[in-house]
N, C-alpha and C positions, 0 to 999 in steps of 0.2 A: 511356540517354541520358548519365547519367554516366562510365558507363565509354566512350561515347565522346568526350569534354570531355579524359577522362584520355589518350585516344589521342593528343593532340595537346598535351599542357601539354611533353613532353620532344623536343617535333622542332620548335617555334613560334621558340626561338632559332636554333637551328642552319637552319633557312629561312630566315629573313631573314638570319642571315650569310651566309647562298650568294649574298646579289643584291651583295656587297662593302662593307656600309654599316658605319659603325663602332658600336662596342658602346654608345653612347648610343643611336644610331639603333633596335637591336636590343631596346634597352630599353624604349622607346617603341611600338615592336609591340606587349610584354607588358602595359603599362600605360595603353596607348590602349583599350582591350577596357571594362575596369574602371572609367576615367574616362569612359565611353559612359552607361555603365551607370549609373553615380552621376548625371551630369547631366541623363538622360533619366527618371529614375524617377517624378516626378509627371507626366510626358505619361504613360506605361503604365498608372498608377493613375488620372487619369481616362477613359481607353479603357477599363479595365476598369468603373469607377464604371457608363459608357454602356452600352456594348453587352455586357458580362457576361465568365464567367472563361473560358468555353468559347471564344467566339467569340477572343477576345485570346491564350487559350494555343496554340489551334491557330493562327493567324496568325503568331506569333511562332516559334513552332518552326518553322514553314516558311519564315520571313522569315531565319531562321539558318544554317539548312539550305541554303538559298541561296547566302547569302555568306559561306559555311564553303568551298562547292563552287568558287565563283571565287576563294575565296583559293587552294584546292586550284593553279590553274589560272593565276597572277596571274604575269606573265612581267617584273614591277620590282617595286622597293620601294616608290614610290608608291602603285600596284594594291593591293598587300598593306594598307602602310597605311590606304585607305578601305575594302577591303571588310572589315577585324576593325571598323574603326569602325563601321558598318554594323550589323555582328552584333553588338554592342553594345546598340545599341536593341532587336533580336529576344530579345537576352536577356532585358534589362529588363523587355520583355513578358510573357514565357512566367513568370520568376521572379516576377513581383507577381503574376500572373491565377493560376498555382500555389500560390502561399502563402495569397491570397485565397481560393482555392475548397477548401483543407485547413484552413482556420482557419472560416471559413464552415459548414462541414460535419459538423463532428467537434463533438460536447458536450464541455463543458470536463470531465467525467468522464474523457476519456478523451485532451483534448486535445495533454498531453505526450506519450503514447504513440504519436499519432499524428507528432506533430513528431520521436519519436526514430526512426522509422522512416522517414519522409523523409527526417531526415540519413543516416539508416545506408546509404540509399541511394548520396547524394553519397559517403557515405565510404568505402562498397566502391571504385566505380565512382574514387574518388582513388587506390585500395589495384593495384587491378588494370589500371587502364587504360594507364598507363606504360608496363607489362612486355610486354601488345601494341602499344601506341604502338611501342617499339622494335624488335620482330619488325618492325613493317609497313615500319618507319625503311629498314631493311636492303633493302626492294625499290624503294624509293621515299620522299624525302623527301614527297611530293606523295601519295602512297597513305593515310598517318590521317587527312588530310582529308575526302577522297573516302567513307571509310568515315565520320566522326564524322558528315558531310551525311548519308550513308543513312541512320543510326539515328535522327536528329533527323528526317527526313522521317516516318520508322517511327511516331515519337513523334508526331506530329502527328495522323497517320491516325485512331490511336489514339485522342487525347484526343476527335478532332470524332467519331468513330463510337460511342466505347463512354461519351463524358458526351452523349449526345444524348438527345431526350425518349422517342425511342424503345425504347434500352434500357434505359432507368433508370426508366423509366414516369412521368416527373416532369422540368419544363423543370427546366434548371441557370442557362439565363442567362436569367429573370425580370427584369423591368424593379423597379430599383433601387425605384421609387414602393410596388412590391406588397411588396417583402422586406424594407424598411427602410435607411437609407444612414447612415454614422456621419462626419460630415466631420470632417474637420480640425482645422476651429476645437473641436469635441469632446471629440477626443480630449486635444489641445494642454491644454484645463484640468485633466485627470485625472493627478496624480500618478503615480502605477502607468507611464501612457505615455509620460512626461516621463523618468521613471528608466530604464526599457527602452531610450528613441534612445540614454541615455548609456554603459548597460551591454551594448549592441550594438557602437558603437566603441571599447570598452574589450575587448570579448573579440575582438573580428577585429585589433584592433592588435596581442594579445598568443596568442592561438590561431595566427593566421593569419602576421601580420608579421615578428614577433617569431622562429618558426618557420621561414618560408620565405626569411628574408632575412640575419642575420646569422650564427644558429644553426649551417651545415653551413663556413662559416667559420672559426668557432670550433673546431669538432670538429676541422677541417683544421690550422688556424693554431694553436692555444694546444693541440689537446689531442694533437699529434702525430702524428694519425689520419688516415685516408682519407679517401674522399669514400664510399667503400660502407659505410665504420661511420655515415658521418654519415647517409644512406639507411636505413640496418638501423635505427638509434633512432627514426628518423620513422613509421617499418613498423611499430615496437614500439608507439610510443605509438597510435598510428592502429589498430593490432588491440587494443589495452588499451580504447581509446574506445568502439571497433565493439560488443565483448564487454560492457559495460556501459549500452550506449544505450536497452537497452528497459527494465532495471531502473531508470533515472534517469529515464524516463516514468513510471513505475508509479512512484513516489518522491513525483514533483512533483505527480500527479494525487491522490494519497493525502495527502501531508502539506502542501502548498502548492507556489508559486512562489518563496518567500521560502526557505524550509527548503532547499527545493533548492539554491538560487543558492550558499545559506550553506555546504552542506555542500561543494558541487564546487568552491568560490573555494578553502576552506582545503588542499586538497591542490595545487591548482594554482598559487597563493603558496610552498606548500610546494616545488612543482616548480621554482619559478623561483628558487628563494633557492639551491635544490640545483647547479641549472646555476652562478651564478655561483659557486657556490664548488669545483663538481667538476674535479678534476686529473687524470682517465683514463677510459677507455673506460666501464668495467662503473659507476661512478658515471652515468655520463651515459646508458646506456640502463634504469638504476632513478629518474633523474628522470623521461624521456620518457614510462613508465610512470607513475609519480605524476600526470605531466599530463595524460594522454591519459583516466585515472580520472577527473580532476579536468571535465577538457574534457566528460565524456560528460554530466554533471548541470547544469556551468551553459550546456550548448551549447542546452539546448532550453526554459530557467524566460523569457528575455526575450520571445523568439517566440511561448510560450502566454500569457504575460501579454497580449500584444497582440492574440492570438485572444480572450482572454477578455473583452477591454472594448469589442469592436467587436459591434455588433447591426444583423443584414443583411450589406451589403457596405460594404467600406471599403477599395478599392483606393490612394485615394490617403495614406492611414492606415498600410498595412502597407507603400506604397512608399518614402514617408520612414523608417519603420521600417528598411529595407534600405538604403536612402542611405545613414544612422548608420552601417549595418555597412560600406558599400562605402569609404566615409570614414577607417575606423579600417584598412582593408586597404590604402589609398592613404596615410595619412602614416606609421603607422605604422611600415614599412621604411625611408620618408626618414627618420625621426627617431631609430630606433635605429641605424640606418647612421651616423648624422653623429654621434650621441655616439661610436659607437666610435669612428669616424677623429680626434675632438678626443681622446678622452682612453682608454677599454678598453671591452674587452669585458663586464667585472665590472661597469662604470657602467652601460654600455646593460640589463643585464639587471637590477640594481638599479632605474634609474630605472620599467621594468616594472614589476617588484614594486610601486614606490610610485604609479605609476597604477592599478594591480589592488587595492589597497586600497581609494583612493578607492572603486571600484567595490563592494567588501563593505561599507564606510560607508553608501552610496547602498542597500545593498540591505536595508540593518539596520532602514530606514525604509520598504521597500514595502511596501505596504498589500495584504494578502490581494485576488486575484482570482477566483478559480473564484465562478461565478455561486452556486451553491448555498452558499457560505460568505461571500461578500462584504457589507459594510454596506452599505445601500439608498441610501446618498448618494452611493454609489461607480459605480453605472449609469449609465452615458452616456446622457443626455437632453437634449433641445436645451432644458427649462426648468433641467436643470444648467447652474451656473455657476462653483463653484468647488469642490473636492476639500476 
């Protein structure tokens, strides 16, 4: 499923430039998807809260699957427009009833390990999916569509046949009253998941935005270089991440979610102090590296903390969880883009750095979660009132 998401992230502009729209319009394609997705996320996590993670993940990958296939097919720019909007809300589906049923499922023993494998998944499938995105490109703009539909159809199959009661010899999607529900207002007084919405939109603004938006820019513009050096250091730090993802589970499950956070912040501050100061290639693909180390330990301390405080299900708990992140991926890039344009490149990635501090500030104060190690006033209970 990820590798086919990546099928389509390098042919989604050059599509919509073929219907003649100009490149705001074209930006809008990429940013309508994400803004779906952020605005719909407590609908998904109460579908999920309802009818369970099974029923919601298969529906959603097939509600994607869909309008992946007629965007494949969408003969304007309109078309196009509504059906990525569309698959928007499939996504938001399938990714809350997902996060839900691996944070639900997994003992917080074991719980990073689990979340660094789930990413590792997204982040193959980011590593690889491009480079057939662009083979398919060449017979057909409209061909990585048609394929990312199949796999996501695939994926669905999947989820409804192999999470059912059947094969697992035990329902998955139990009525919320028998397994437990942790709302909102719950989680909302606990500390721990208060610090997580913030250091969610602080890593996707600076993992993701930061990254995706000014960075191959810069490589271009200030550091004299291509566009395939500025790809080669993205590939670097993204296989530096990959190669470190399960040890940064086994890290966090072993020594905390705090330890963790602390240990992958310092080298990814380290990463970004490096960028704005680096004047040539081989500097800039030894920070990508620093960050992508950095990226692999604090990519998975926020998302277990929040598996960790939730008992039962908590779709709509982990869906604002993911708002946070979707949130720091949508200002983000507006906000380092427009300090560059006011004033450099050195500012925009400074001013990083000094929101990535906040974030190690913030993290200086989380309060131990793994069940087995946490203080008893720190368990979400609806006679809890205040952390």
């Amino acid at each position: 499923m990820a590798v086919g998401f990546g099928l389509i992230i390098p042919v989604i502009p050059v599509f919509a430039a073929s219907f003649g729209v100009s490149k705001t319009a074209v930006g809008l394609i990429i940013s309508i998807f994400a803004i779906v997705r952020f605005s719909t996320g407590l609908i998904a996590g109460k579908f999920v809260d309802k009818f369970g993670e099974r029923k919601v993940l298969g529906f959603g990958l097939f509600m994607v699957s869909f309008f992946t296939l007629l965007t494949g097919l969408a003969q304007s720019y309109e078309q196009l427009l509504v059906f990525r909007s569309l698959g928007g809300l499939g996504s938001s589906m399938f990714s809350v009833s997902a996060g839900s049923l691996l944070m639900r499922s997994v003992s917080d023993e074991y719980r990073a390990r689990a979340q660094s494998l789930f990413n590792g998944g997204f982040l193959l499938g980011g590593i690889t999916g491009p480079a057939f995105g662009g083979i398919l490109s060449a017979i057909s703009l409209r061909a990585p569509f048609f394929v990312y539909s199949t796999t996501l159809a695939t994926a669905a199959v999947i989820a409804l046949v192999f999470l059912s009661e059947k094969r697992l010899g035990r329902k998955v999607d139990l009525p919320s009253s028998k397994i437990g529900l942790t709302t909102l207002g719950q989680a909302f007084k606990l500390r721990p998941y208060q610090i997580a919405l913030v250091l969610a939109f602080i890593n996707n603004w600076v993992l993701f935005g930061l990254r995706s938006s000014i960075l191959p820019l810069f490589v271009v513009e200030k550091l004299n270089s291509t566009a395939a050096i500025a790809g080669l250091g993205l590939t670097v730090g993204a296989l530096v991440q990959g190669t470190f993802l399960l040890r940064a589970g086994k890290f966090s499950d072993k020594n905390g979610r705090r330890a963790a956070y602390l240990f992958g912040s310092a080298f990814v501050l380290f990463g970004i102090l490096m960028l704005a100061f680096t004047t040539n290639a081989t500097l800039y693909f030894v920070a990508m590296a620093v960050f992508g180390l950095g990226g692999a330990y604090v990519g998975t301390a926020p998302g277990s903390v929040v598996g960790d405080i939730i008992r039962g299900r908590g779709g709509q708990v982990i869906a604002v969880w993911q708002m946070a992140g979707d949130a720091g991926m949508i200002f983000g890039p507006v906000i380092v883009g427009l300090i560059t344009d006011l004033f450099s490149y050195q500012a925009a990635f400074l001013l990083s750095a000094g929101i990535w501090i906040v974030g190690i500030l913030l993290a200086t104060i989380l309060p131990e979660t793994r069940i087995a190690h946490m203080d008893e006033d720190l368990i979400p209970d609806k006679n809890k009132q205040e952390l």
